[in-house]
ROPAVEX-241762 format. One record per atom (N, C-alpha, C): y, z negated, x. Coordinates in steps of 0.02 Angstrom, whole numbers, plus 50000, padded with zeros to 5 digits. Example, Ala and Ser with C-alpha at 12.3 -4.5 7.8 and 13.67 -1.06 7.14 Angstrom:
BEGIN
497164961050660497754961050615498354961050660498884964650642499474964350684500024960650645
This chain:
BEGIN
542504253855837542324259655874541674262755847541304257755841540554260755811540724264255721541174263055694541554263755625541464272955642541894271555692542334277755696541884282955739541174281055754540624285755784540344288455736540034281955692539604284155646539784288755587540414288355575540974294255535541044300155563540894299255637541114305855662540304309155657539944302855659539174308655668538834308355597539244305955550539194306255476539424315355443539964315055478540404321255470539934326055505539714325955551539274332955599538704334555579538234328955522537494328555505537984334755433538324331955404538544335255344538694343555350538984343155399539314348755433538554355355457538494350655480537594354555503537144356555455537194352255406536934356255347537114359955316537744356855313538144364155264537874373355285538104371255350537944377355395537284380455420536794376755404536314377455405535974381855312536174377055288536234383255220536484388455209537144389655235537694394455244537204399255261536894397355331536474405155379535774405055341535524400955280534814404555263535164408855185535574409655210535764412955143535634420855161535084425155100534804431455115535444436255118536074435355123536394440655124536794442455063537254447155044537524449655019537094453854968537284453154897536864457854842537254463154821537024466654785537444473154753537714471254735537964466054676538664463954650539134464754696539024458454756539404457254796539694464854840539344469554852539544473054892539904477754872539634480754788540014482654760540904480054738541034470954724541334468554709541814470954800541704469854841541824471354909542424476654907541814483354889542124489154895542584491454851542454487154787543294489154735543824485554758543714480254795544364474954842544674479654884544184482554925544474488354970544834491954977544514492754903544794501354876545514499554858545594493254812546114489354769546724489954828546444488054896547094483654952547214491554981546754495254976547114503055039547584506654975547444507454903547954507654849548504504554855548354497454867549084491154880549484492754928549234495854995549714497855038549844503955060549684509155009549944517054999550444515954953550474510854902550954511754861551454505454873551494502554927551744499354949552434505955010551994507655017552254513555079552724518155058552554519654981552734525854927553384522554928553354514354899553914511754882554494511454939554264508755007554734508055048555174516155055554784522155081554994525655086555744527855034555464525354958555894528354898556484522954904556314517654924557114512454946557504514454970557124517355069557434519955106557964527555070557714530055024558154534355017558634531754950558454529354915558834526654892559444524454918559234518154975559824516754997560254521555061559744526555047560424532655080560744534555056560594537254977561184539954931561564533754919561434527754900562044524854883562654522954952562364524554993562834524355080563294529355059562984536055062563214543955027563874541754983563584540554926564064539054868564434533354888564354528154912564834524054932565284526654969565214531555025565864536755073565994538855026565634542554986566174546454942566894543954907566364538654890567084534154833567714533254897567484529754940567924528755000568354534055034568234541555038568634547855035568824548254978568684545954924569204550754875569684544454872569644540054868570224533754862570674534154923570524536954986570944537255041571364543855004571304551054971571514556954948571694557054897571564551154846572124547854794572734546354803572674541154872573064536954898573824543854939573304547254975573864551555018574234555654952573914558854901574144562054840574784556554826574484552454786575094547554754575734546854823575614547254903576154547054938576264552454932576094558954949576484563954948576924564154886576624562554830577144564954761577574558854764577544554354772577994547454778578594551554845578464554954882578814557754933579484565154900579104568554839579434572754807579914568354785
């Protein structure tokens, strides 16, 4: 039991420091903020042309719906053709 305290308050002294360095840290530099704002810029690009794309699917897969009826009317107006003349 005492194993398994002193691990746990092994783990929290570690932990405490970590975090304790973490918050004396002065902040963010121009690299960083700059590096920031081209991420930004990079992900609102990523999902305009993400958007561009869905949209151009969506129609995509309307014309091929389109063209798929089509094929499907003219094979039904093949079909009645070849009976009518099969009927001559």
């Amino acid at each position: 039991m005492q194993k398994i305290l002193r691990t746990i308050g092994s783990f929290a002294a570690v932990a405490l420091f970590v975090f304790i360095l973490a918050g004396c840290h002065g902040g963010p530099n121009e690299d960083q903020l700059k590096m920031l704002e081209e991420t930004k810029s990079a992900a609102l690009s990523a999902e305009s042309s993400q958007s561009d794309c869905q949209s151009e699917k969506a129609n995509l897969e309307s014309q091929v719906a389109k063209a798929k009826q089509k094929v499907a009317d003219l094979k039904q107006e093949k079909a009645d053709v070849s009976k009518r003349l099969s009927a001559m």
